[in-house]
C-alpha positions as CSV (number, residue, x, y, z in Angstrom):
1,X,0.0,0.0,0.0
2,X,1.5,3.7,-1.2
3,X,1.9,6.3,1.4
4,X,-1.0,8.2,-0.2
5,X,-3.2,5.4,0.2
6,X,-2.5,4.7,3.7
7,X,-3.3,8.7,4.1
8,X,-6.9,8.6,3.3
9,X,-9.3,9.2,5.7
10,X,-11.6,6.4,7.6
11,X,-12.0,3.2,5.5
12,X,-11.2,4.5,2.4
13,X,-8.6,2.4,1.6
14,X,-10.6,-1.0,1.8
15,X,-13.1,-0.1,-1.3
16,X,-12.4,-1.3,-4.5
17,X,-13.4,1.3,-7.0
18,X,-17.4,1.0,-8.5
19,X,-17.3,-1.2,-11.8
20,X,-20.4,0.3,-13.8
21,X,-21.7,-1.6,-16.8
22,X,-19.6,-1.0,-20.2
23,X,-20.8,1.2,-22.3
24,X,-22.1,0.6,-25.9
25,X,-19.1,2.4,-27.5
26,X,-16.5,0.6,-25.4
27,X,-17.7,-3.2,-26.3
28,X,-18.1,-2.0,-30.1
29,X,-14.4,-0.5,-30.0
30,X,-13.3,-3.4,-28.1
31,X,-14.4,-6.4,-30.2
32,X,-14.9,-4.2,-33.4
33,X,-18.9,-4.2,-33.4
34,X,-21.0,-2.1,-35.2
35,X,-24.7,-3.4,-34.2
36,X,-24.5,-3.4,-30.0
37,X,-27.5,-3.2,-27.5
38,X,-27.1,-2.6,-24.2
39,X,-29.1,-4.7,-21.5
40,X,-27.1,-4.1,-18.5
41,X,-27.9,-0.6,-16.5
42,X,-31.3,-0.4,-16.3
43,X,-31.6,2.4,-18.4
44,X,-35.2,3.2,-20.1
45,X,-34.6,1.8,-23.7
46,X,-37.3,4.4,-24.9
47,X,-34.6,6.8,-23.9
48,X,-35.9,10.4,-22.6
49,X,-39.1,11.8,-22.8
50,X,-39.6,14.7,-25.7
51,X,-41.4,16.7,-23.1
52,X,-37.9,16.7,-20.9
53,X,-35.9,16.4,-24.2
54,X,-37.5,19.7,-25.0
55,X,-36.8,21.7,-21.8
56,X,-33.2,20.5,-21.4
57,X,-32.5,21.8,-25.0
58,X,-34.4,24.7,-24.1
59,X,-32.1,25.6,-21.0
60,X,-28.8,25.3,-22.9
61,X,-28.7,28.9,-23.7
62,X,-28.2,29.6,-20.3
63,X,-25.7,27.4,-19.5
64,X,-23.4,30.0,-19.1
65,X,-24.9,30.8,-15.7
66,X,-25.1,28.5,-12.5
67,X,-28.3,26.7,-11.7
68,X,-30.8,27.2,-9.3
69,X,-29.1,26.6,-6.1
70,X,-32.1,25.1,-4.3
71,X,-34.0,23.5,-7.3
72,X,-37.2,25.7,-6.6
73,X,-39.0,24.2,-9.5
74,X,-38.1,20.8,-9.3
75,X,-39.4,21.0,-6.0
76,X,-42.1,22.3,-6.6
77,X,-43.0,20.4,-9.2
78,X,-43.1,17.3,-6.9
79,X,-45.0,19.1,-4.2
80,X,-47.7,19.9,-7.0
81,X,-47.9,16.5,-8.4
82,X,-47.5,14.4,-5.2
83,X,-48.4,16.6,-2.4
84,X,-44.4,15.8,-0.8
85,X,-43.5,19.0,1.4
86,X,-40.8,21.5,-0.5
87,X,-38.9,21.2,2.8
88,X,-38.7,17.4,3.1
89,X,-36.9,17.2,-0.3
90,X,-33.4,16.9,-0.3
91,X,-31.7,17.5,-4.3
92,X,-29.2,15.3,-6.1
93,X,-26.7,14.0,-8.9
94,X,-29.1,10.7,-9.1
95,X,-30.5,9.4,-5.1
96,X,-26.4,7.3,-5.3
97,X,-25.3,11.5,-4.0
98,X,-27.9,11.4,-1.7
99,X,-27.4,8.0,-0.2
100,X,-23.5,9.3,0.3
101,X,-24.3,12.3,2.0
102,X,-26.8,10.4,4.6
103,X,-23.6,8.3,5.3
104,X,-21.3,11.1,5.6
105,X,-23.0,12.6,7.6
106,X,-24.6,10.0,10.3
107,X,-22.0,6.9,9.9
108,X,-18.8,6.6,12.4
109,X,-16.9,4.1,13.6
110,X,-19.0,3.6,16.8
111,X,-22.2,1.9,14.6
112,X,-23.2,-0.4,12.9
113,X,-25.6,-0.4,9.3
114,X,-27.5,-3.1,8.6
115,X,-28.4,-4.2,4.8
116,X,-29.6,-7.3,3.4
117,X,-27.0,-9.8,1.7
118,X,-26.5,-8.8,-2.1
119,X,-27.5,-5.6,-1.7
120,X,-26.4,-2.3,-3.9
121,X,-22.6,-2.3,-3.7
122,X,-22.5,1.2,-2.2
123,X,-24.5,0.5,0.8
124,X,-21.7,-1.6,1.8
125,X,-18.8,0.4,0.3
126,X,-20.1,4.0,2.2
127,X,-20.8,1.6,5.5
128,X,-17.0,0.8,5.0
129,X,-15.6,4.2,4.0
130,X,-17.6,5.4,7.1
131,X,-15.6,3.3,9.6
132,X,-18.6,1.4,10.6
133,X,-19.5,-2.0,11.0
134,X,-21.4,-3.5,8.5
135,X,-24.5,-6.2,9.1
136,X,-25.3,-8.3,6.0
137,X,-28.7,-10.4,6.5
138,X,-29.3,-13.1,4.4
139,X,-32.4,-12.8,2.6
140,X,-35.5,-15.3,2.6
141,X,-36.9,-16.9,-1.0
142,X,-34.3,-14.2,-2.6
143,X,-36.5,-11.4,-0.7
144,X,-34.8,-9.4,2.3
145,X,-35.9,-11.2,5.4
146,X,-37.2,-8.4,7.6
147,X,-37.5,-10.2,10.8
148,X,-34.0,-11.0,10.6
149,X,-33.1,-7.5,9.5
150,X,-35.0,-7.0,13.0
151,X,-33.2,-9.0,15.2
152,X,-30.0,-7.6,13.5
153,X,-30.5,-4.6,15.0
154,X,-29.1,-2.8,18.1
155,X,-28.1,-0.2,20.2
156,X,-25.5,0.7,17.9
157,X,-27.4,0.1,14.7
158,X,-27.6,4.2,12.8
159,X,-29.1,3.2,9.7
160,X,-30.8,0.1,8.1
161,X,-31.0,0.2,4.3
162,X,-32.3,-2.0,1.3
163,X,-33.9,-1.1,-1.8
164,X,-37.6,-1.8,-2.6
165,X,-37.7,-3.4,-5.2
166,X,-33.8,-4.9,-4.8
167,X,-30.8,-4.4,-7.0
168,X,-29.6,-6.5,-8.2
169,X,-32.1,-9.4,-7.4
170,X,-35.3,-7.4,-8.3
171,X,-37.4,-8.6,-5.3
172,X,-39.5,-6.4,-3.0
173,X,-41.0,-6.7,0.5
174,X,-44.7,-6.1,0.9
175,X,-45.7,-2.6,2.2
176,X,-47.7,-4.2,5.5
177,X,-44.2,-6.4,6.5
178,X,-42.3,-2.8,5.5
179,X,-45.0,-0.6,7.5
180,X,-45.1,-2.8,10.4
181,X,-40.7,-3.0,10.3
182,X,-40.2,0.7,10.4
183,X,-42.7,0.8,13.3
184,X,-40.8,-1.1,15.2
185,X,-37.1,0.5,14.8
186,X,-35.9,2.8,17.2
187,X,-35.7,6.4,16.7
188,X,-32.3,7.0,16.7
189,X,-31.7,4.0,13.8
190,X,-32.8,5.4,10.4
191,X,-34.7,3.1,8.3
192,X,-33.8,4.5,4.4
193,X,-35.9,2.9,1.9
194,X,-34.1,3.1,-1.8
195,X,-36.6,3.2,-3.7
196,X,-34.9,3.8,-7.7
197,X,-37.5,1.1,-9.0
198,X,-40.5,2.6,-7.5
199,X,-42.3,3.4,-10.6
200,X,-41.8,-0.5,-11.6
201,X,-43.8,-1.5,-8.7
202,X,-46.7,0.3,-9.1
203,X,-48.8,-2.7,-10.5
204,X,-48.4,-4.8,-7.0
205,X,-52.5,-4.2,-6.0
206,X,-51.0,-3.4,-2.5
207,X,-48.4,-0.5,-3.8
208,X,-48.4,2.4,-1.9
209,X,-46.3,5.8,-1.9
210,X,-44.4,5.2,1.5
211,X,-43.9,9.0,1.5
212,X,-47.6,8.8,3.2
213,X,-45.6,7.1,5.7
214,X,-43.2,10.5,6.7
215,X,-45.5,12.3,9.1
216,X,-45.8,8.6,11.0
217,X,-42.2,8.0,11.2
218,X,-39.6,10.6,11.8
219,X,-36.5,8.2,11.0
220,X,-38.3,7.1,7.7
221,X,-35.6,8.0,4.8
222,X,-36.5,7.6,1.1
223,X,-34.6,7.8,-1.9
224,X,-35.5,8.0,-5.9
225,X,-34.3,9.0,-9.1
226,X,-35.0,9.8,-12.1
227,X,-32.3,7.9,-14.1
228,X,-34.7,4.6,-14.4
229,X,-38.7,5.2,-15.5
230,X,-37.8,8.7,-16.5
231,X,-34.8,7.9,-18.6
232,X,-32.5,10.6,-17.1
233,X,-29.7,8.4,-16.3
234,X,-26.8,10.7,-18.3
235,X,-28.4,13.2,-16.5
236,X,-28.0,12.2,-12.8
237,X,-30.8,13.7,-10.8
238,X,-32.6,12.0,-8.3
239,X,-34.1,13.2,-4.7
240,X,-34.8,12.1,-1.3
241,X,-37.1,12.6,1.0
242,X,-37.2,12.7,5.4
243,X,-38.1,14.8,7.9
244,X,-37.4,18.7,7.4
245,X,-34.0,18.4,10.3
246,X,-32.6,15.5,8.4
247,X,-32.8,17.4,5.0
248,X,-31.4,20.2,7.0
249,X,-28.7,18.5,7.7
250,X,-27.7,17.1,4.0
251,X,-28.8,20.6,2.8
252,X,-25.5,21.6,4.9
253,X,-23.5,18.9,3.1
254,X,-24.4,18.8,-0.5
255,X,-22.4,20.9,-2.7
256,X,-23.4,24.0,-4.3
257,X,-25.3,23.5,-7.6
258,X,-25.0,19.6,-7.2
259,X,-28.2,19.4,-9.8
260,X,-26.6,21.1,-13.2
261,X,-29.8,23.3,-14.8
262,X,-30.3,20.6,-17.7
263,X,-31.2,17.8,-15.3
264,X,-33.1,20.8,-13.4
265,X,-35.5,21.4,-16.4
266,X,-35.4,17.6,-18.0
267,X,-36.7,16.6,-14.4
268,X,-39.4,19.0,-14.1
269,X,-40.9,18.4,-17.5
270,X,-40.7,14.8,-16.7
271,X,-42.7,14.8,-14.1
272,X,-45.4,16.3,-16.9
273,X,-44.8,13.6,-19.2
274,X,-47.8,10.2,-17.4
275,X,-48.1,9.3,-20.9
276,X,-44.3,8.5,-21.2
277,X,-44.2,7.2,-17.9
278,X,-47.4,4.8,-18.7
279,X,-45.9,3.5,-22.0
280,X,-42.4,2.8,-19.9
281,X,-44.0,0.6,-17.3
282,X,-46.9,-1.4,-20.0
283,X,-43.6,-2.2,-22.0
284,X,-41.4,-3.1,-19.1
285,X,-44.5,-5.6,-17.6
286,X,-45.4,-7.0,-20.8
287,X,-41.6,-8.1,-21.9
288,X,-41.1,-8.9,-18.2
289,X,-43.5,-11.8,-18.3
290,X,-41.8,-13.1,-22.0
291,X,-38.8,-13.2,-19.9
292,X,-40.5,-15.4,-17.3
293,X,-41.9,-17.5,-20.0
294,X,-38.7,-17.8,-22.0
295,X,-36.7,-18.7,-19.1
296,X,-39.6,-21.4,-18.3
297,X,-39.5,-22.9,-21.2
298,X,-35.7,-23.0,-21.4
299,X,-35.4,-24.6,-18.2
300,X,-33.7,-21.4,-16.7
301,X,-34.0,-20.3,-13.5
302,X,-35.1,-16.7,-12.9
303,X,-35.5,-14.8,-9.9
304,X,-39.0,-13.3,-9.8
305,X,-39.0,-9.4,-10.2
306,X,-40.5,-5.7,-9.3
307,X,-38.1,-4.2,-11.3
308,X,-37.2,-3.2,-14.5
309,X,-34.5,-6.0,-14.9
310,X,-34.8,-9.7,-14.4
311,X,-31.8,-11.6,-13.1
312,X,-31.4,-15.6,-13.8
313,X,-29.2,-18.3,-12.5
314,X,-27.5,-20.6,-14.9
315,X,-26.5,-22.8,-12.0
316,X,-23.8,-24.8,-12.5
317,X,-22.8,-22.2,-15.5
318,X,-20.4,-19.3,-15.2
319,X,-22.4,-16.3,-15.6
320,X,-19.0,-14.4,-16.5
321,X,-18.4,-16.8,-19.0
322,X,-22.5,-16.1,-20.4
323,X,-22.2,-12.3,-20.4
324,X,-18.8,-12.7,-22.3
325,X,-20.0,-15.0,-24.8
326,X,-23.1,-12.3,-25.1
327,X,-21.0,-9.3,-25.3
328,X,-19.1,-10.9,-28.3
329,X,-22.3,-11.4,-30.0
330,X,-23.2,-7.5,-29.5
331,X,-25.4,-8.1,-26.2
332,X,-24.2,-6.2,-23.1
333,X,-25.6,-7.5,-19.6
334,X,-24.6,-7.6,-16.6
335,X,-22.7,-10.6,-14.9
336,X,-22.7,-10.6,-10.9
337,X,-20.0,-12.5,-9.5
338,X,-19.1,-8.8,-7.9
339,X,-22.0,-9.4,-5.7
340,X,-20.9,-13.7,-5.0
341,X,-23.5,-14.8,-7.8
342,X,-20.9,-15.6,-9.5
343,X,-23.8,-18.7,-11.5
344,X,-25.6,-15.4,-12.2
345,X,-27.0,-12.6,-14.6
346,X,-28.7,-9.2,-14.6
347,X,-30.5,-8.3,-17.9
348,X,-32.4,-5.3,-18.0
349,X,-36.0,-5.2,-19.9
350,X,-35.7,-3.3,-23.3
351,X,-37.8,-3.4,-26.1
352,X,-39.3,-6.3,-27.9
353,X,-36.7,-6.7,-30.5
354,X,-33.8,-5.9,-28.4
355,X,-35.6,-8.7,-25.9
356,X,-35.7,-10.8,-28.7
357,X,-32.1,-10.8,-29.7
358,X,-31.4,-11.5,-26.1
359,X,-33.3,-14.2,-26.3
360,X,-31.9,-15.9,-29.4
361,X,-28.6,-15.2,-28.6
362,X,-28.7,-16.9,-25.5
363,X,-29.9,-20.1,-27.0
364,X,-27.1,-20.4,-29.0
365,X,-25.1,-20.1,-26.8
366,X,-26.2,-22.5,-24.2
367,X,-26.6,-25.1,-27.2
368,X,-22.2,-25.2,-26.6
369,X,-22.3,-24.8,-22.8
């Protein structure tokens, strides 16, 4: 380890850097492709809405000047449309700032976090940078097990967090077992719910917007962005939303202008845009189920899913090996042995073509395996 290295502050020096999905123009520079899809991020393969499109193009003329400070219209925007308070909204570069700045600012060496086993790799990696101890719960049927998350819990316990629906299994817990969990966390312990799938979810005849759930419990913490449904990932704007003191307190930490103006205005027009929104989610639950029934019929095991993304188990198969032989065929998904799955894949749901030549690919390639 360098000098510099050992420098660093608090448990920096333990994290291995984030590997994010390659992108479409390195795999087609790398193996020389010209035709490449990319099924690995969870993006929205219908891109951005024209409503934000327009704004965000709109807005460039100004882009000599800094951007709202406070996001006034973003804000309010989301107060309009969902009745959230202005001053329980806490701005972003996509809810992964947000989640940062509730750990800088609440995790030490003297607690503990507690998150369920194959959870987002930066719940575990900010536990780590924080000093902290971290908890990892094993999860039940592939779904976080909340009476263990429960028991997990203790005096020294700041913050328990999982997203609803998971990444990267794409599981969710049912609002009554989440309800009755939160009820029964101390006050001091805040329960953050990451919630970047949200809009997936919708359809489960139970759904509802745990925001409701703010004035009930003070150490309720949500997080949501608008880089998945609303197709604003190159954007990176997302919010989160607690109780007025605990936005206070990331208010104090977040830089100045963290939200460029373009995600600003592409945000705030996409909130206008429930037609976009509606075709996202029909297309993402239709091609969700050919997934099911492809992987039925193929003998393949596949985790069931909230999300936008399905993720299968080959097994006794190398899901390196599977993404590889993918990627060399134009296909770009997501392998997890990062996460200890290493048997596994995460696809994300595009359209039905792009779906299509997933599927076919993927036959020919087990046909050799």
């Amino acid at each position: 380890m360098g000098l510099y290295t050992q420098l660093v502050n608090g448990g920096i020096s333990k994290i291995k850097p984030y590997q994010a999905g390659k992108p479409i123009e390195e795999v087609q520079r790398e193996l020389k492709l010209d035709d490449v899809i990319k099924l690995a991020s969870n993006e929205n393969p219908f891109g951005m809405s024209a409503k934000a499109q327009k704004a965000a193009l709109a807005c460039l003329a100004s882009a000599n000047l800094y951007p709202d400070a406070n996001g006034f219209y973003l804000k309010q925007k989301l107060h309009d449309k969902f009745g959230y308070d202005v001053d329980e909204i806490t701005l972003g570069a996509g809810s992964n700032e947000l989640i940062n700045l509730l750990f800088q600012a609440y995790v030490n060496k003297d607690c503990n976090v507690v998150f369920p086993e194959y959870s987002f790799v930066v719940y575990p990696m900010e536990t780590t940078v924080g000093g902290a101890l971290g908890i990892s719960v094993p999860l039940k049927n592939f779904v976080p097990d909340i009476e263990a998350m429960e028991k997990a819990v203790n005096e020294n316990t700041r913050i328990v967090i999982f997203a609803n629906p998971t990444n990267p299994i794409g599981t969710s817990v049912s609002y009554k077992a989440l309800h009755d969990f939160i009820g029964k966390m101390p006050k001091s312990t805040l329960v953050v719910i990451d919630e970047a799938y949200n809009e997936f979810n919708r359809d489960d005849p139970e759904y509802v917007d745990t925001a409701s759930w703010l004035l009930e419990f003070e150490n309720l913490v949500i997080s949501r962005t608008f880089s998945k449904a609303y197709g604003l990932a190159g954007l990176r704007v997302g919010y989160m939303l607690s109780n007025s003191e605990i936005s206070s307190v990331l208010n104090r930490l977040r830089a100045p202008f963290n939200v460029n103006m373009v995600a600003l205005a592409a945000a705030t027009a996409a909130l206008d845009d429930d037609e976009f929104i509606r075709m996202t989610v029909e297309n993402n639950t239709s091609e969700r189920l050919r997934y099911e029934n492809f992987c039925r019929a193929e003998g393949i095991f596949m985790i069931p899913s909230s999300a936008n993304f399905v993720t299968m188990d080959f097994k006794d198969k190398d899901g390196v090996e599977i993404s590889k032989k993918l990627m060399q065929m134009g296909v770009i998904v997501r392998p997890l042995q990062a996460y200890g799955l290493k048997s596994c894949i995460r696809v994300s749901i595009g359209l039905r073509e792009e779906n299509d030549r997933f599927f076919a690919s993927l036959k020919e390639i087990l046909k050799t395996m």
